[in-house]
C-alpha positions, 0 to 999 in steps of 0.5 A: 768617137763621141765624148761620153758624158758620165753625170756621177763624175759631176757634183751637179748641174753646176758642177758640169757647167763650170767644168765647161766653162773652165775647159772653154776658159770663158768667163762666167759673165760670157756663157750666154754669149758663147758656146757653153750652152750649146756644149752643156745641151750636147752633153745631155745627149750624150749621157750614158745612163739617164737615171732620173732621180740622179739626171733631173737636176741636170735635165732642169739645168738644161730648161733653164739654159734653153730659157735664156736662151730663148728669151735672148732672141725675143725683143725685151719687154718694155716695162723693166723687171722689178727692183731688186729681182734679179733675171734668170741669167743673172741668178744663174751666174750668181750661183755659178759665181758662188758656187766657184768660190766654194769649190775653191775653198773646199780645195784649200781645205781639202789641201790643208787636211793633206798638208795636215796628215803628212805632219807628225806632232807631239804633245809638250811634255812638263818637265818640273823645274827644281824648287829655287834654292833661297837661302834665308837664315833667321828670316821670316817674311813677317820679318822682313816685311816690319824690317820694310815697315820700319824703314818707310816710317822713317821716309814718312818722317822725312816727308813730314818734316821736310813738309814742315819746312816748306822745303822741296827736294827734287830727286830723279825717278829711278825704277825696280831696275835701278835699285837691283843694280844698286844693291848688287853693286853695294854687295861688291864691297860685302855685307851691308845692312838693309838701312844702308841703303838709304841716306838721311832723306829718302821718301816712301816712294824710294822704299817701296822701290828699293823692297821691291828690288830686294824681293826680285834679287831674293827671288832670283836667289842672288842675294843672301838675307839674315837676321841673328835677333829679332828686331835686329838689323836685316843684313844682305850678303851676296 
């Protein structure tokens, strides 16, 4: 019983062609060589309905193979091809070559589209977290911040007169980190007052610091701050 040869199964002329070379397991370069033409000109006899608005493109593809053919038993012309003009059996295998590559990665496509419908999703919810609970008893961040201000006009003094003395004091760099656990490890021996945490000599760039250090702990609400009068001494608690 002869193959009967069905055109609406194909996408095109390509389409057969590839699928011929596939089943041959030829390689694309090889076609010419082969019994792929042979096979595809077969197929067109046996078509089972010849509708030519849907054949011609598979008729044409059949000239143009008959054209390789052909010019294959000829002897080659003498005067070469034009540079950068490619052969008719190079254009063709061009495109059977990118027309491979894109079957190939409509299939992957086609794969991730399935893969993606058998995946059930669901949108992120917001949960509101709960406000920070930061206990501040007299305490206002103008306040604190001229508490701050204070303190480094008192490292500005330092740094003035130790100018003045043409002394040079080296100190190791110590990080927003450091002073956490600086402060927290002063808090295990009870309240203490923000001037506390420095000594007679200290430097702006030790105040800006240890703030910074006392606004993280503050934020993380493990540290308690209070201030009884105005312009009296902040003092820290745990």
């Amino acid at each position: 019983m002869p193959y009967i040869v069905s055109l609406k199964q194909f996408d095109g002329p390509l389409d057969l062609l590839l699928t011929l070379i596939s089943n041959a397991k030829v390689d694309i370069h090889d076609i010419f060589v082969s019994e792929i033409t042979e096979q595809y000109l077969e197929s067109m006899k046996l078509v089972d309905e010849l509708d030519m608005d849907s054949a011609s493109e598979f008729l044409q593809m059949a000239a143009t193979l008959l054209e390789i053919k052909s010019r294959a038993m000829l002897p080659k012309p003498p005067k070469p091809e034009e540079e950068g003009e490619l052969s008719p059996e190079e254009a063709l295998i061009r495109q059977l070559e990118e027309y491979r590559q894109f079957k190939e990665v409509s299939a992957r496509m086609h794969q991730l589209e399935e893969e993606a419908r058998a995946l059930m999703t669901k949108l992120p919810e917001e949960y509101p977290l709960p406000p920070p609970n930061i206990e501040i008893t007299g305490l206002t961040l103008e306040k604190l911040f001229k508490a701050y201000q204070r303190v480094l006009a008192r490292a500005e003094r330092n740094e003035a007169a130790e100018r003045m003395a043409s002394r040079e004091i080296k100190r190791d760099a110590f990080t927003v980190a450091d002073c956490m656990v600086r402060i927290s490890r002063r808090l295990r021996k009870g309240s203490f007052r923000f001037s506390e945490l420095f000594g007679e000599e200290f430097t702006k760039q030790e105040v800006v610091t240890m703030f910074m250090a006392l606004l993280e702990l503050i934020k993380l609400n493990r540290i308690h701050v209070a201030q009884e009068n105005a312009y009296d001494e902040i003092v820290l608690s745990a």
